[in-house]
N, C-alpha and C positions, 0 to 999 in steps of 0.2 A: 550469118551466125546469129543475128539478133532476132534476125525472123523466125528459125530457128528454136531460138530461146524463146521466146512468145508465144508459138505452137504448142511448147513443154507447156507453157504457165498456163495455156487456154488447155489441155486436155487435162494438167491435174484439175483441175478445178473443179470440169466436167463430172469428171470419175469420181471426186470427194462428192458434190453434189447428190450423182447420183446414189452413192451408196452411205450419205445420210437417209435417204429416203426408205432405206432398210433400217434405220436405226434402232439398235437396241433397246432394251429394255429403259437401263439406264439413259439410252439421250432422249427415250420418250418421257423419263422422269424431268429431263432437264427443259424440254420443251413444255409439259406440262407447267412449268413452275413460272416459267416467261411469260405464257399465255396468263395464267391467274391473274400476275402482276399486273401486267399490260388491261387485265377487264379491270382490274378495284378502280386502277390509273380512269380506265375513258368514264365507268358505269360513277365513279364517284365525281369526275368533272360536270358529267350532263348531269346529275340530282345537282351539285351545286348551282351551276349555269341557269339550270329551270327552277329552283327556288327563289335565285335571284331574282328572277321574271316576273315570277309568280306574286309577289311582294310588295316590287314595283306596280305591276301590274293593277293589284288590291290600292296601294294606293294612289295611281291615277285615277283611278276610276274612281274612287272619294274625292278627289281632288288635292292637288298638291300644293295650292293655296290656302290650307286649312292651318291655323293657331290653335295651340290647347296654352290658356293662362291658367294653372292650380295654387291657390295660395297655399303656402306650406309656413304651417308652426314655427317660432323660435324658441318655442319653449313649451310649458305643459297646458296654457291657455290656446283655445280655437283659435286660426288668423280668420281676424275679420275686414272686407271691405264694404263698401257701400255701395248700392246698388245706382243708384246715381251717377256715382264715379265710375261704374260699369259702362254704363251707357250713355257716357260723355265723350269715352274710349274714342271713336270713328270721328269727331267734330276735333279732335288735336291736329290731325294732320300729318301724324306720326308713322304710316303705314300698314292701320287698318282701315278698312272700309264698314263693316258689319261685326258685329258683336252679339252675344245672349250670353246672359246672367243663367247657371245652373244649379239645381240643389238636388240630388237625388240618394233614395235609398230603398232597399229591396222592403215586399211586404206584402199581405194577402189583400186583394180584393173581392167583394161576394156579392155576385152576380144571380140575381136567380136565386136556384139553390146551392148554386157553386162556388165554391171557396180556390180560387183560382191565385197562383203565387207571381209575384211580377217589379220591376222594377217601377217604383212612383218617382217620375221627372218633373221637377219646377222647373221652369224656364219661360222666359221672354221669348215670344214670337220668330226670332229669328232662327231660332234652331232649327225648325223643315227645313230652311234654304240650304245651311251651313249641312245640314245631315243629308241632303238630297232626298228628306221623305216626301211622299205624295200620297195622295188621296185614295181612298177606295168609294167613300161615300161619305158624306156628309161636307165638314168645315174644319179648319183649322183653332186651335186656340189663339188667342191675341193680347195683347196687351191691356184693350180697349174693357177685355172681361174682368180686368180689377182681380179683387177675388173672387168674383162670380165661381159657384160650385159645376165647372163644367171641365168633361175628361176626351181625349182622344186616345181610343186604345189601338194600342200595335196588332198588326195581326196576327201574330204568335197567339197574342192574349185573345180575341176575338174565337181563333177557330180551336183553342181550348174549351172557352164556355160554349163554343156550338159544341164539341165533341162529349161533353157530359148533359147536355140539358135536349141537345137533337134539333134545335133550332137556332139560328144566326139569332147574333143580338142586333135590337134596333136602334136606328138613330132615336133619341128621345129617353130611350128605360133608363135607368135608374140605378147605378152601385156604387156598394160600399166602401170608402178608403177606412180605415180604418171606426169612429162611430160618426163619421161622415157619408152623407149621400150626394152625388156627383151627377150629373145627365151629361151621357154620351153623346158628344156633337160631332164625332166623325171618329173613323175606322180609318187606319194607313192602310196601304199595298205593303207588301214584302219587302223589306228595304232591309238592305249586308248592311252587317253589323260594321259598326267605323271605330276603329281599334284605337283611331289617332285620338277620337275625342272621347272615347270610352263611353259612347252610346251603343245600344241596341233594343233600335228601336222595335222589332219582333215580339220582344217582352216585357214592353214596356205599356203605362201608364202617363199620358204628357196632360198635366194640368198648370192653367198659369200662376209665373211666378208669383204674384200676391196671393195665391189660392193656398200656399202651401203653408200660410199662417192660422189656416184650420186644422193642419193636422201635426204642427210643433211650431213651438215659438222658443226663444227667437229663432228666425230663419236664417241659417248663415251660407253663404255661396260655396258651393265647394268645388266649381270650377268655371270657368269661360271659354265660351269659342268663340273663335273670329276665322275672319279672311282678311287675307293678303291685301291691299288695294293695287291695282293694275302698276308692275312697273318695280313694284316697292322690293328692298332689297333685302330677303330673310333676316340677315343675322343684325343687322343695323336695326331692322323693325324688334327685333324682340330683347336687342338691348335697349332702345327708347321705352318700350312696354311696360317692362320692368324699372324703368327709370321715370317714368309716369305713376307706377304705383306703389314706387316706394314711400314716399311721405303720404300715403293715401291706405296705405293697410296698416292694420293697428295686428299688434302680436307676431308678426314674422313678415314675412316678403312672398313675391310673385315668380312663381317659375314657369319661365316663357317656353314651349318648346314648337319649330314650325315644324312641315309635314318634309320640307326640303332636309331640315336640318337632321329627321327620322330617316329619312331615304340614304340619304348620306353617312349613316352610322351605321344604315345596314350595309353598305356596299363596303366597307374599312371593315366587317363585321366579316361580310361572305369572302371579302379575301384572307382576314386569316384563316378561314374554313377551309378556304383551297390550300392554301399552304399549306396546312395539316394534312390534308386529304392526299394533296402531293406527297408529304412526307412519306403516311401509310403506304401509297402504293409503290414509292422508290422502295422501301425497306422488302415489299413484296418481291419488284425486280431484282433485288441484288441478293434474294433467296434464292432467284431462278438464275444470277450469275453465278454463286457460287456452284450452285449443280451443275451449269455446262463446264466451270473449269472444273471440276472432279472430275467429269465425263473426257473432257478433251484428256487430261491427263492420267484417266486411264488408257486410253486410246493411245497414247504415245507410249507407253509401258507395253501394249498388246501389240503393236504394230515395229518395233526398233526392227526388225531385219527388214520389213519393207522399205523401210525409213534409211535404210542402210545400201540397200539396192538401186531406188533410186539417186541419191548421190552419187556410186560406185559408176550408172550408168550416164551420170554428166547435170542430173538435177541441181540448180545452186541452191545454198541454202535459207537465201528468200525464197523460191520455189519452196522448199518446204514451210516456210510460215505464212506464205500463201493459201498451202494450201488444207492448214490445220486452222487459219483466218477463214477461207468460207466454207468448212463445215461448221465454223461456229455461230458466223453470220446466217447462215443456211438454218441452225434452227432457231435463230433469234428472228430474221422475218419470219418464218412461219409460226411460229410461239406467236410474235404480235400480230399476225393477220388474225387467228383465232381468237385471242385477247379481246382486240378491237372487237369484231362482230360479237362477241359474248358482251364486252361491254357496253356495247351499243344497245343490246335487248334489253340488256339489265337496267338501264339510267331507264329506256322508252316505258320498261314494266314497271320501275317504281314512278316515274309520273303520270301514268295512267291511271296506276292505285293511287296517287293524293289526286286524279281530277285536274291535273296541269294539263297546259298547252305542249306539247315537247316540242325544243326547239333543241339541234346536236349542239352542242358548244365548240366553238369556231376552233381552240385551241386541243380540243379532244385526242383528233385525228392525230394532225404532226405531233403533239408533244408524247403524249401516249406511245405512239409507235417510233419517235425518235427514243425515247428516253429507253426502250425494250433493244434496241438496235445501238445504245452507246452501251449500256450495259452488258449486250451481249460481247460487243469489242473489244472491251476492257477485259473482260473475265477470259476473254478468248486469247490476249497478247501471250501470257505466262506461258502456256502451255506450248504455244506455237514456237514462241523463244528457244520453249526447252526442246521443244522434238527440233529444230533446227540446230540444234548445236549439240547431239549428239556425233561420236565420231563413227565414221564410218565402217572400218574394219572390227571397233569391238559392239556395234548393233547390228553386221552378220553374225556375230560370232554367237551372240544372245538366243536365246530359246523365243520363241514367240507366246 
């Protein structure tokens, strides 16, 4: 008898199966709405996943040993430190190793006959290291130049004045910062912009920091970078930092921020992105649950004399919620198999338009495709319920 009964369950199943595959209009609405869900679900996990990367990414490759120190105001005067006490920073013992004093602000320089627009950077020597710039030709600035009148332009700035004048500039000529003249002692390579220490060098101008007392005075620091010293522990270093320059900056204080402590505020950052993003696409799936249960509970409305038949002929009425459970399962995988590949293309096509590496997100697949499959189950019990406990003799007796 059981075996029997088991036969029944394995052929309605069969037969519901196959004649989802005929499915109406309406359950191809209800499948379409699963699938939608199910792509926002995977295509907005991989854009998350891969911006996350992307990020990280940008700042390993700057390095994640990198400090930004910015004095900030306490009031309506400049905070000012001393440049000494800058660069005594790395001899405390406190968890930096290297340091540069920074003063920068946007501004025309005129080259040639060109009046070319560019950021003008004061800084101590250290900043190529900290920045990862390198040479195209010539020499670095140094410390040793005092204020000696001498400039390294970015390459940004370089194949600007080649692009209007039709010849590279040389080591040696001669331009104008403001109603100053400067000789150009070297040219960078191309070097990414570093977000953490709000250089870029591309468009810039680096002349040394004592230089920058020919083109305003007083000269006040308006940022510092450092590194890490091997070993040293983020957040303990840049509370010491700040606690080394507190009694040492006059008009406000030091805000210390490391590259770990950025990386880690984007990652608390991209998770509540996903969470949102989660959200969005559950609200999507449970558009596409509600469609299958109108769909199922039409179907039980169109079908009471079948539904009444087999009972009459020995079906129990788990069998029948069996077997109104997988036609709903029935279009809830196939709703998410669609979903998934749609949203697989869509996360691969928007990281390709930003220039990303695509990597799937581990969690895409099962959660995506589970969460289209519990919502289909849920929205699919009611219905099932109800066509199971229909009575028998008054769903013959009903019109189909």
């Amino acid at each position: 008898m059981r075996r029997r009964t088991g036969s029944i369950a394995i052929e309605i199943i069969l037969e519901t199966i196959g004649d989802t595959r005929i499915a109406s209009g309406r359950g191809l609405l209800a499948l379409t709405g699963i699938a939608i869900g199910t792509a926002a679900v995977i295509a907005m996990l991989h854009v998350g996943h891969n911006a996350r990367r992307e990020a990280l990414r940008q700042f390993e490759a700057l390095g994640t040993d990198l400090v930004l120190m910015q004095p900030q105001s306490s009031g309506n005067t400049v905070a000012e430190v001393d440049i000494d006490d800058v660069l005594a920073l790395p001899m405390q013992k406190i968890g930096i190793s290297d340091v540069s004093a920074i003063t920068q602000a946007g501004g025309n320089i005129r080259a040639r006959r060109s009046d070319v627009q560019a950021n003008i950077i004061a800084a101590t020597d250290g900043i190529y290291a900290l920045g990862k710039a390198k040479l195209d030709r010539g020499r670095f600035t140094s410390d040793f130049d005092s204020s000696g009148p001498f400039a390294v332009l970015g390459a940004g700035v370089a194949a600007n004045i080649q692009a209007i004048d039709g010849a590279p500039i040389q080591i040696g000529e001669r331009i104008s910062l403001g109603d100053q003249l400067f000789a150009v002692i070297g040219i960078l390579q191309d070097t990414p912009s570093n977000s953490l220490l709000n250089i870029e060098f591309d468009r810039s101008v680096v002349i040394p920091f004592a230089a920058a007392r020919r083109l305003t005075w007083p000269v006040t620091i308006s940022q510092v970078s450092g590194r890490l010293s091997p070993g040293a522990n983020d957040e303990q270093t840049a509370k010491a930092v700040a606690g080394y320059f507190q009694p040492r900056i006059a008009n406000g204080f030091m805000q210390v921020a490391t590259a770990r402590q950025v990386i880690a505020n984007i990652e608390q950052q991209m998770q509540i992105y996903a969470t949102l993003i989660l959200g969005i696409g559950a609200v999507s799936l449970v558009v596409g649950g509600v469609g299958i249960m109108n769909v199922m509970l039409m179907s039980v409305m169109e079908r009471r004399q079948e539904i009444g038949l087999l009972l009459a002929l020995g079906a129990r009425r788990r069998d029948i919620r069996l077997m109104f459970l997988s036609e709903t399962l029935t279009l809830s995988v196939v709703g998410s198999m669609i979903g998934t590949a749609i949203g697989y293309l869509a996360g691969r096509a928007l990281a390709s338009g930003s220039d990303w590496q695509f990597e799937a997100a581990p969690l895409a697949l099962p959660l995506g495709a589970g969460m289209a499959l519990i919502v289909g189950l849920f929205f699919g019990i009611y219905p099932a319920a109800r066509a199971a406990s229909l009575d028998p003799v008054a769903a013959l007796r009903s019109e189909g």
